[in-house]
C-alpha positions as MATLAB code, in Angstrom:
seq = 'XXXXXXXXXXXXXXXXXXXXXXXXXXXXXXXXXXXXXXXXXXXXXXXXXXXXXXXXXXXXXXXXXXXXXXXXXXXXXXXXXXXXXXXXXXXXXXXXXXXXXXXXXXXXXXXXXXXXXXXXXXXXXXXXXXXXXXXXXXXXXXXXXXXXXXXXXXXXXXXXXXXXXXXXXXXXXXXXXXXXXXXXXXXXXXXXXXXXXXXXXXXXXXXXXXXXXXXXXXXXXXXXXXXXXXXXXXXXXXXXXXXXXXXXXXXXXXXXXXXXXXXXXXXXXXXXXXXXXXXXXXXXXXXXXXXXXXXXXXXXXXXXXXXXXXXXXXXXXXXXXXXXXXXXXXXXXXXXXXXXXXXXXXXXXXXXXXXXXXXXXXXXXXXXXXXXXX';
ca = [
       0.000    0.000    0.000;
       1.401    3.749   -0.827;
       2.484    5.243    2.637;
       0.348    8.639    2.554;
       1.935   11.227    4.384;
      -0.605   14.356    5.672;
       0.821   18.248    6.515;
      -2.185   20.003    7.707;
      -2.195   23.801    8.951;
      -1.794   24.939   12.727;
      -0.507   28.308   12.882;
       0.022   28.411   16.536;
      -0.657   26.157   19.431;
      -4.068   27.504   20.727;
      -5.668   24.697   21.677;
      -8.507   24.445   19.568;
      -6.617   24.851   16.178;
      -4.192   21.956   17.004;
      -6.879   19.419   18.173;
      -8.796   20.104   14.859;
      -4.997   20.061   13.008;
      -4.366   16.479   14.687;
      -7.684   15.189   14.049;
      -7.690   16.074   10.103;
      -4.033   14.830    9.869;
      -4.423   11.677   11.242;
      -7.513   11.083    9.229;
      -6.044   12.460    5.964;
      -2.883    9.803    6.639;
      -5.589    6.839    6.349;
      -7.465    7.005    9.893;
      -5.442    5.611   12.678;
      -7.873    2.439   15.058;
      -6.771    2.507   18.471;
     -10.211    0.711   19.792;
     -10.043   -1.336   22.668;
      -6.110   -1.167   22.390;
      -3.216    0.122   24.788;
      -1.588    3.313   23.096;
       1.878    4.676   24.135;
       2.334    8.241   23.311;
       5.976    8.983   22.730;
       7.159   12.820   22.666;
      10.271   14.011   22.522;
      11.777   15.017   25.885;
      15.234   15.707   25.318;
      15.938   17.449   28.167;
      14.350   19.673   31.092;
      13.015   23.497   29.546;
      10.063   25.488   28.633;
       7.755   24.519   25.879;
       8.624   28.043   24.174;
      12.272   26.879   23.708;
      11.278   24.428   20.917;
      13.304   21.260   22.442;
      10.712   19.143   23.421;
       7.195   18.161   21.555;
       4.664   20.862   22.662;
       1.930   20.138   25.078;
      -0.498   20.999   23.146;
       0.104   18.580   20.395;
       0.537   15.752   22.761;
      -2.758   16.822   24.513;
      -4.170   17.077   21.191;
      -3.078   13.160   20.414;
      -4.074   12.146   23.540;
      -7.883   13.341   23.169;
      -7.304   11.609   19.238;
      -6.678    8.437   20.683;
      -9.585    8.229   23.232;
     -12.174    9.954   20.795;
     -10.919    7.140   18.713;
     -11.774    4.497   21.013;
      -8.594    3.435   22.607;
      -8.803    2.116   25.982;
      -5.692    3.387   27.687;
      -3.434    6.117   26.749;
      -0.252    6.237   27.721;
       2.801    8.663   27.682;
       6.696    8.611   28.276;
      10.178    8.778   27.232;
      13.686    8.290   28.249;
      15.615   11.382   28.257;
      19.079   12.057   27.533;
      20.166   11.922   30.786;
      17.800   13.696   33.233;
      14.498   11.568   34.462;
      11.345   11.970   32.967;
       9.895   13.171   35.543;
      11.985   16.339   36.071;
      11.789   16.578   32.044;
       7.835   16.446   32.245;
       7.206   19.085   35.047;
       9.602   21.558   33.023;
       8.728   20.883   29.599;
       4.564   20.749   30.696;
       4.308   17.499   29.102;
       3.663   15.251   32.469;
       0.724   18.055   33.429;
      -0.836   17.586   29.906;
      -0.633   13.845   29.909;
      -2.452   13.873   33.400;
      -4.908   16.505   32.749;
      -5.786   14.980   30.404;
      -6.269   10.804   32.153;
      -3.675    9.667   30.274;
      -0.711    7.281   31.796;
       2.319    8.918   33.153;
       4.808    5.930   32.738;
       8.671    5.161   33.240;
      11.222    4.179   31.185;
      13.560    3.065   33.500;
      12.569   -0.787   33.552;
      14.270   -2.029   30.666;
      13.496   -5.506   28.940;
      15.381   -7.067   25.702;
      13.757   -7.737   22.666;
      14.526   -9.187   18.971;
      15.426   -7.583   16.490;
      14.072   -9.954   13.530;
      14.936   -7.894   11.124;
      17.862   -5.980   11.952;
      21.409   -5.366   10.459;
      23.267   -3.785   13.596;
      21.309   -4.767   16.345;
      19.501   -8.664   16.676;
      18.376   -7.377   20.064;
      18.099   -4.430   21.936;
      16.547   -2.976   25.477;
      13.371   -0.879   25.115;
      11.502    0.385   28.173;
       9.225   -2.102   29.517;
       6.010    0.387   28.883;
       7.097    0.075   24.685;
       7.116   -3.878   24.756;
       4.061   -4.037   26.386;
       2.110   -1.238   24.466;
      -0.431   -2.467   21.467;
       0.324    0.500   19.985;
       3.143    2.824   20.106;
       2.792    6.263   18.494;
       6.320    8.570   17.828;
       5.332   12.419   18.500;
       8.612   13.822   17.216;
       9.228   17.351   17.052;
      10.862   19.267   13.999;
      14.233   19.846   14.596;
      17.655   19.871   13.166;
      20.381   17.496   14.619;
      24.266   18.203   14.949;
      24.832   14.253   14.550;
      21.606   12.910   12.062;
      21.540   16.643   10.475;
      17.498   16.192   11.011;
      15.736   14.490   13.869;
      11.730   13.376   13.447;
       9.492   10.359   13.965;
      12.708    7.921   13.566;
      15.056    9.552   15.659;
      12.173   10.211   17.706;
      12.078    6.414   18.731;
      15.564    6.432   20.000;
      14.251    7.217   23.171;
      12.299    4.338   23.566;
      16.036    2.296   24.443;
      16.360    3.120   28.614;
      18.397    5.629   29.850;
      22.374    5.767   29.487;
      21.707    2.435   27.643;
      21.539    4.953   24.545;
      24.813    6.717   25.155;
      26.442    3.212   24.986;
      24.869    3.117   21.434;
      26.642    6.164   20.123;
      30.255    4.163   20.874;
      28.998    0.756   19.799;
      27.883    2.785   16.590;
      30.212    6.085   16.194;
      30.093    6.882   12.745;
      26.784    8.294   10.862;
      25.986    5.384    8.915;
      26.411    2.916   11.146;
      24.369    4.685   13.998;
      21.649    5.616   11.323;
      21.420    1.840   10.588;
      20.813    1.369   14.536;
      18.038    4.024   14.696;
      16.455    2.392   11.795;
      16.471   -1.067   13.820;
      15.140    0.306   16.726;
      12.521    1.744   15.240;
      11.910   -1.290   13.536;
      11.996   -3.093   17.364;
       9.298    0.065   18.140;
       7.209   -1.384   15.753;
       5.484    2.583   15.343;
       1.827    2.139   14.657;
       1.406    6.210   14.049;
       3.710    9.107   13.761;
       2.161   12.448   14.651;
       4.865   15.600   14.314;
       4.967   19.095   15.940;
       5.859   21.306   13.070;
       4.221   24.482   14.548;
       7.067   25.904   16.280;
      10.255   23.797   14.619;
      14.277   24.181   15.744;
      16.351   25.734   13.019;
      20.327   26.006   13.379;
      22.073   24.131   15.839;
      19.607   21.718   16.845;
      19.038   19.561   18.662;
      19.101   21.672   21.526;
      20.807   25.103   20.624;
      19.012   26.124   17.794;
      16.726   28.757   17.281;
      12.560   28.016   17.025;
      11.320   28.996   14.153;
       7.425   28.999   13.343;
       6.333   26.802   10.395;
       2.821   26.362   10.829;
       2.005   22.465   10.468;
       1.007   19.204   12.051;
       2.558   15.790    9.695;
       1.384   12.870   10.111;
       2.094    8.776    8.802;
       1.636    5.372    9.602;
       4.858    5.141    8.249;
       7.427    6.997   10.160;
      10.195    6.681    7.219;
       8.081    8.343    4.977;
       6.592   10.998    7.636;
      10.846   11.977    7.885;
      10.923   11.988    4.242;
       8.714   14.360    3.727;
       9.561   16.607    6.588;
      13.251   16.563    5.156;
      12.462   17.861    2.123;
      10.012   20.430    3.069;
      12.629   22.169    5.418;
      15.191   21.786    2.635;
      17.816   18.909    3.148;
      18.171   15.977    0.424;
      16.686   13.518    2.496;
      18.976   10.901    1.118;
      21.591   12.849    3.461;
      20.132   11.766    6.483;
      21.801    8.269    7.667;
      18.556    6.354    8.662;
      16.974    7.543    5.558;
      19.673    6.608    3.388;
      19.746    3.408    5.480;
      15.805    3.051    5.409;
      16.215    3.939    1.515;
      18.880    0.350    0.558;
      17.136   -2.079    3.000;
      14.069   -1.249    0.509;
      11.721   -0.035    3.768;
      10.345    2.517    1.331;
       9.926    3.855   -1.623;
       9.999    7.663   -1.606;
       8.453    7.753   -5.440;
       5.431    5.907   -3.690;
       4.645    8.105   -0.729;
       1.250   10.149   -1.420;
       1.141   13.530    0.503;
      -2.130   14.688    1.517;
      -3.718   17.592    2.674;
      -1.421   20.542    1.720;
       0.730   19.869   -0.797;
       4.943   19.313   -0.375;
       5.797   22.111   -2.538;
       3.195   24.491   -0.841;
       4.045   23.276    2.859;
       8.238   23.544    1.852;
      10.232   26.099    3.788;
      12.979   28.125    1.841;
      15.420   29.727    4.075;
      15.399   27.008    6.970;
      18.618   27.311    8.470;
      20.176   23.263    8.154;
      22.908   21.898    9.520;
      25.572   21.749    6.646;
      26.062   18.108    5.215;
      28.939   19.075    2.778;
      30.052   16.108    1.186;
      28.166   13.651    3.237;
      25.770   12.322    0.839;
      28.877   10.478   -1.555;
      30.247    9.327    2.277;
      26.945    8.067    3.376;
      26.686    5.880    0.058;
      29.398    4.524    0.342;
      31.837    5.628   -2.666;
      34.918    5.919   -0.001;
      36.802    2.864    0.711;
      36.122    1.856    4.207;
      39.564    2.188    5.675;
      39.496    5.458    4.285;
      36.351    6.426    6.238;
      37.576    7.492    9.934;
      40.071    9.188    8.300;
      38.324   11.765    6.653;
      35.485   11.681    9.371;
      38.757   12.832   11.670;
      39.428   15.571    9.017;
      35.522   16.452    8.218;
      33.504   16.166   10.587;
      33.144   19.076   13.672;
      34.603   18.447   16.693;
      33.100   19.681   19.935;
      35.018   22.828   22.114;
      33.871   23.860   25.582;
      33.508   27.224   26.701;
      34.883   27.699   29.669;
      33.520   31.083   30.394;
      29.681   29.140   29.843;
      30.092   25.841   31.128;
      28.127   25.531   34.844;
      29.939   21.989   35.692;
      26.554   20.269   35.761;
      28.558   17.572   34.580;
      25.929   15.988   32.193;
      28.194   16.109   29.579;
      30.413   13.668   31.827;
      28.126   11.759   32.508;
      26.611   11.071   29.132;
      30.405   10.597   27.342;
      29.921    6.558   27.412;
      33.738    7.038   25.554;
      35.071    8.470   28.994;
      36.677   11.138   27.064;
      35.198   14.038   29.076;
      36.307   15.244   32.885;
      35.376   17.833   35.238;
      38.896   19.833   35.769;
      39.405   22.895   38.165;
      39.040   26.306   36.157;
      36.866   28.079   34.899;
      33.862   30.606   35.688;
      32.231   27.806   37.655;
      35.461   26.945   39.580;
      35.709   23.552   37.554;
      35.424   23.183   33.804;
      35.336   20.086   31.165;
      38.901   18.783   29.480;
      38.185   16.494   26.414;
      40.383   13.576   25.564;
      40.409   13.691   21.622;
      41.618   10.775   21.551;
      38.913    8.750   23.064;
      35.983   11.056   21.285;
      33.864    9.514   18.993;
      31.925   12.946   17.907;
      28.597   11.465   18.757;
      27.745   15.281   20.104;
      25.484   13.809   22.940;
      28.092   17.043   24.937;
      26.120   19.240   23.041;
      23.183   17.732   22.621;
      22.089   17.722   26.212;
      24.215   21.164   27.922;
      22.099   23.586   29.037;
      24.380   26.270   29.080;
      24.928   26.376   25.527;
      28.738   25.898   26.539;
      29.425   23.242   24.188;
      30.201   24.576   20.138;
      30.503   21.659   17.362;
      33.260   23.139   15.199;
      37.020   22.850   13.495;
      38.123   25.570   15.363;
      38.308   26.327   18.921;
      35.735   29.230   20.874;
];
């Protein structure tokens, strides 16, 4: 069956607009059934801040999917994630996401209990941990929201479901998996292990720039969403500008044969109407011809080495939270005196794989991905 993608209008995220916005995307994507069924709601909680910052899914959107899936006829709704680093409770009460889930009688559920599950049809990973809530769910639903990514250059309803594997379980993925085609064949078996029954995305207030966590929000004006969460990213991609093929679990996605891009059907408002000109990206010079393949593979870390950012720390910024430290599952980051905060971080380059999970999850903004020092 063609995998029918659906961008629907929500200029802002008064309530009202996005219910209607989430209702007439999810029935222009083919009509999602939830009846009698156990649905986990996964946003994207990368770390603990205000809904206005653009990090996290809205909770707006997520109330708006919740009300979907019980006007739909779903027994239980449930939400949760595994963030980063921080718990997902703390992430919830900042971000507004644990108030909306239990305003509105959904499930406020942990990710912390971790169970292993196959892989069938993997290529990286046979098995894998996923929170206990995800094996158990009939139906698991990605909420992404829109963002750029220092590491994937774009992060959606695939990247999304990286957060279904517990805790710093994921960090140990990044150095099992340090390059960007390896870990974009990972993502694409865990979302296969996710087994996504619905993809719903917040692209009402996006993250342009730096993203994942630094960049700037920038208002787009739509609600996506898919049944098939490949072709939900594909889409998104394109209408914020990249070549999706660029993106490692799309290109991955793209040679397993998941999908078929000349297939997908977008509904609603159309690609070309819904695509964003100026959206700032992050630069994938010369990835595409790496991502394919065309370099010999002992040649690969080399010119990843020469290529590819590396990440400086500000010592001036840094506030020695020491989430960065903790994170690093390549031990190449310590807390050192100096600096404003009295201590600061010290990098060993040698044991850095550039999986940017530093500057994915600081919130001082102290971390810069670059070739040059601050």
């Amino acid at each position: 069956m063609e995998p029918r993608v659906a961008i629907t209008r929500c200029p802002d995220y008064e309530q009202d607009l996005v219910d209607a916005a989430v209702r007439d995307a999810i029935g222009l994507s083919g009509g999602f059934d939830p009846r009698g069924r156990t649905v986990l709601l996964k946003p994207n909680m990368l770390r603990a801040c205000e809904p206005d910052a653009a990090v996290t899914t809205h909770p707006a959107v997520l109330r708006a999917a919740i009300r979907a899936c019980r006007g739909l006829g779903a027994a239980v709704v449930r939400v949760g994630d595994s963030p980063a680093f921080q718990s997902g409770d703390f992430v919830g009460d900042k971000s507004g996401l644990k108030a909306a889930a239990i305003a509105e009688g959904a499930q406020w559920v942990d990710f912390s209990d971790p169970v292993e599950i196959e892989v069938p049809s993997g290529t990286v990973l046979k098995r894998v941990q996923v929170a206990r809530a995800v094996a158990e769910a009939d139906l698991v639903v990605s909420l992404p929201k829109l963002k750029t990514h220092g590491l994937t250059f774009f992060t959606g309803a695939v990247k999304n479901l990286f957060g279904v594997v517990p805790g710093l379980v994921k960090a140990g993925m990044h150095l099992r998996f340090p390059g960007r085609p390896e870990f974009g064949a990972a993502l694409v078996d865990i979302a296969l292990a996710a087994r996504p029954a619905w993809s719903i995305m917040d692209a009402v207030i996006c993250m342009e720039g730096p993203g994942p966590n630094h960049g700037t929000p920038r208002r787009v004006g739509f609600i996506l969403a898919s049944p098939d969460v490949f072709a939900l990213d594909w889409a998104a991609a394109s209408m914020i500008g990249y070549d999706p093929e660029v993106v490692p679990y799309l290109a991955d996605a793209l040679r397993r044969g998941l999908f078929d891009p000349a297939s997908v059907r977008v509904a609603g408002v159309s690609l070309e109407d819904a695509r964003v000109g100026d959206f700032r990206l992050v630069a994938t010079t010369g990835e595409r011809d790496f991502l394919h393949g065309f370099l010999p593979a002992k040649l690969r870390p080399i010119v990843r080495n020469i290529a590819s950012p590396r990440p400086f720390f500000s010592a001036a910024k840094c506030t020695a939270c020491g989430g960065c430290v903790k994170i690093c599952a390549a031990q190449a980051l310590r807390l050192v005196p100096g600096g404003k905060a009295g201590r600061r971080v010290s990098i060993d380059r040698s044991r850095c794989v550039r999986c940017y999970c530093c500057d994915e999850i600081c919130p001082s903004g102290a971390v810069r991905l670059s070739r040059r020092p601050w």
